[in-house]
N, C-alpha and C positions, 0 to 999 in steps of 0.2 A: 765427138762426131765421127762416124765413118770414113769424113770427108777429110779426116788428117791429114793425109798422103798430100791430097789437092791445095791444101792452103799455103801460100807461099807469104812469109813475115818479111819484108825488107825495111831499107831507113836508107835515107840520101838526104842532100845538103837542106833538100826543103819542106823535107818531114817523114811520114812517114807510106807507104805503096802498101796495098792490100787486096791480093790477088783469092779471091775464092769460087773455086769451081767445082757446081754442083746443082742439086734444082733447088733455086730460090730465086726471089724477084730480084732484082736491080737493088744494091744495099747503099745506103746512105751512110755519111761520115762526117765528123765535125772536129777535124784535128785540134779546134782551138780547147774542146773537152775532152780528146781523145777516145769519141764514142763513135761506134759503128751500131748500124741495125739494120735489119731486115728480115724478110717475113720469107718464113719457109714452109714448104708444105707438108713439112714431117714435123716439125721442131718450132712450128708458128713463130709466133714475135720473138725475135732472137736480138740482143744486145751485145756488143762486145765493147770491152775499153784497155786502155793501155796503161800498166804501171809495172815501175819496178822491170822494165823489158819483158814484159808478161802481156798477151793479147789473151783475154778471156772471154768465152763468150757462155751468155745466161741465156739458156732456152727456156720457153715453158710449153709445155707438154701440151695437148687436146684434154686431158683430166685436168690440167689446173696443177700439175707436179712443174717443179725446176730444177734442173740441174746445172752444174757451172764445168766449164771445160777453158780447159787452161793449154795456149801453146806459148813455149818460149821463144825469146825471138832468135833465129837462126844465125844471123850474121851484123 
C-alpha cells in the first residue's frame, strides 16, 4: 500500500491495536481469527490477518487482480 508510512502494528495485554489511516470505510476485525477487513476505494475488499507477527493484507484490484502485502509487526 502507499499507506505504509500510516499504518501503525502494536499488541498490549489484551491483544492486539490496529491503527489505519487512509480512504477507506470503517474496517472490522475478529481477533478471535485474527482477520481484519475492509472496503477500500482503490484496493476494494481488502482482508488482512495476523501470523507469525506478520499483518498481511490481500487486496483485490477493480480487474479481479490480487496482490498480498505484508507489514511486520513493529514492536
Amino acid at each position: 500500500f502507499e499507506y505504509n508510512q500510516n499504518l501503525t502494528f502494536n499488541s498490549d495485554k489484551t491483544g492486539y491495536d490496529f491503527t489505519y489511516i487512509g480512504d477507506h470505510s470503517p474496517f472490522t476485525w475478529d481477533l478471535s481469527n485474527n482477520v481484519i477487513s475492509f472496503t477500500h476505494s482503490k484496493y476494494g475488499n481488502v482482508k488482512a490477518w495476523i501470523k507469525d507477527d506478520k499483518l498481511s493484507f490481500k487486496a483485490t484490484y477493480g480487474d479481479g487482480s490480487i496482490a498480498i502485502y505484508e507489514y511486520k509487526r513493529v514492536n
